[in-house]
C-alpha positions in Angstrom: 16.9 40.6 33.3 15.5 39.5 29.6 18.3 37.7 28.6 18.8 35.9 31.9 14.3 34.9 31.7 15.2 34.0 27.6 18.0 31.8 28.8 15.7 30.3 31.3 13.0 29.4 28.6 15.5 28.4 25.2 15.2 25.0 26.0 11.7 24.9 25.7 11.3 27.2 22.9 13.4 25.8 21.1 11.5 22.1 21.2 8.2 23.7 21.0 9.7 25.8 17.7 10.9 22.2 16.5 7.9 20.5 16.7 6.2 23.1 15.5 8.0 22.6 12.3 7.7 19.1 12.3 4.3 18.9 12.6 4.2 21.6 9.7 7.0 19.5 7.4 4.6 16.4 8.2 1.5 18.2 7.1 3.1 19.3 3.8 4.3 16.2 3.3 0.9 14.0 3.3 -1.7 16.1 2.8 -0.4 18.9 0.1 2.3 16.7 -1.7 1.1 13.8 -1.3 3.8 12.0 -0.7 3.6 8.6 0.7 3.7 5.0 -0.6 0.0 3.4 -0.5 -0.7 -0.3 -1.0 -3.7 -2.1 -2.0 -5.3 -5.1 -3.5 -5.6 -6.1 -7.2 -6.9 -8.5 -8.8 -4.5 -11.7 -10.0 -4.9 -14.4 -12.6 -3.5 -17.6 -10.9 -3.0 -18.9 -14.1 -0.6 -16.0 -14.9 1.1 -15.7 -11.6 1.3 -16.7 -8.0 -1.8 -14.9 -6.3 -2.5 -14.4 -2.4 -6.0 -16.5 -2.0 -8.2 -14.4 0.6 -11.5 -15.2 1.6 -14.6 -12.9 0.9 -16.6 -14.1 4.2 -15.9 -14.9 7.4 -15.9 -19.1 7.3 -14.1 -18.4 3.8 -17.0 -20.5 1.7 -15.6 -18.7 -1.3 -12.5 -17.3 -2.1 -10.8 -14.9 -4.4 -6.9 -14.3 -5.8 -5.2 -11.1 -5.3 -1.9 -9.6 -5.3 -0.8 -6.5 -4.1 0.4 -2.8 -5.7 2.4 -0.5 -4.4 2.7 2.8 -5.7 2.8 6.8 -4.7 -0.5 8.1 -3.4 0.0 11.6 -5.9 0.5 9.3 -8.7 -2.9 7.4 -8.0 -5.3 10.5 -7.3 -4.0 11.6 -10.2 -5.2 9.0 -13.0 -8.5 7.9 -10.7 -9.2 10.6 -8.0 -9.7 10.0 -4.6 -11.6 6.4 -5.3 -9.7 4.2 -6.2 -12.4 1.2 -6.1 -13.8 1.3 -9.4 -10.9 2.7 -11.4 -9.1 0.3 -14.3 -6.0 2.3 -14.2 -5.2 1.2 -10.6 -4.2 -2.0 -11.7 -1.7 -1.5 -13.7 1.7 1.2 -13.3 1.8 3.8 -15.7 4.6 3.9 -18.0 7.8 5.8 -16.8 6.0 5.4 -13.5 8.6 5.8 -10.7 8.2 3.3 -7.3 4.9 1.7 -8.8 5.2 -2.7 -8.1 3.4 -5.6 -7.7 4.1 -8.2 -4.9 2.9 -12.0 -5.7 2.4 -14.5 -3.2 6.0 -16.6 -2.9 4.7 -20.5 -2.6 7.5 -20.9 -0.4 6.5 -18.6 2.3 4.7 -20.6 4.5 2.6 -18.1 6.6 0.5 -17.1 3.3 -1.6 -19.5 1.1 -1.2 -18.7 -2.3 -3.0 -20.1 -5.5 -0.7 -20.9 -8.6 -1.7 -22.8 -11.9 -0.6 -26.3 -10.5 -3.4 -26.0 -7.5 -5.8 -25.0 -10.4 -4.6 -28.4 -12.2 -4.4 -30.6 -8.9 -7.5 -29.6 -8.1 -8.9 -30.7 -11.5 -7.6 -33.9 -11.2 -8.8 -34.5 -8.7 -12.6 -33.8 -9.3 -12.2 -36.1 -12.1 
């Protein structure tokens, strides 16, 4: 009589037991480990380097360069804690840091608008 009702019901316990690990592997994962790639804005010189050009209000009256970072969560709480907004140490990677880039704007790519040194010098020459 048991075996023939646990029979009936494996199926099911077993899925519930697997998501119930899942969930708990997941959970371990993001919240204790902190394991998980983050990406954010810097700033960007566009006389340096190619820089995304986003706009600070809504008609875009004033703009601002950026680029992004990409790095480890862990690795970020660690130097600044859990704001990141104000700290100097999230703009650049860490030495030895593992997984910790930058991605410029590639003038090529046609669905971003990016700001370089020659706009900067165009747009000189042509206020003059």
């Amino acid at each position: 009589m048991v075996l023939s009702s646990l029979a009936k019901y494996s199926m099911p316990i077993s899925i519930l037991l697997f998501l119930t690990l899942a969930a708990g592997a997941t959970f371990v994962r993001f919240t204790v480990q902190q394991d998980y790639m983050v990406q954010y804005e810097i700033d960007c010189d566009s006389s340096q380097s190619s820089c995304f050009v986003g706009c600070e209000d809504d008609e875009c009256t004033e703009t601002y360069d950026y680029a992004y970072k990409f790095r480890y969560a862990k690795s970020i709480f660690e130097q600044c804690g859990e704001d990141i907004t104000d700290c100097d140490a999230a703009q650049t990677c860490a030495a030895g840091e593992a997984k910790c880039s930058d991605l410029f704007c590639d003038p090529t790519d046609e669905l971003n608008e990016c700001s370089t040194l020659d706009d900067k010098d165009s747009s000189l020459e042509q206020s003059v």
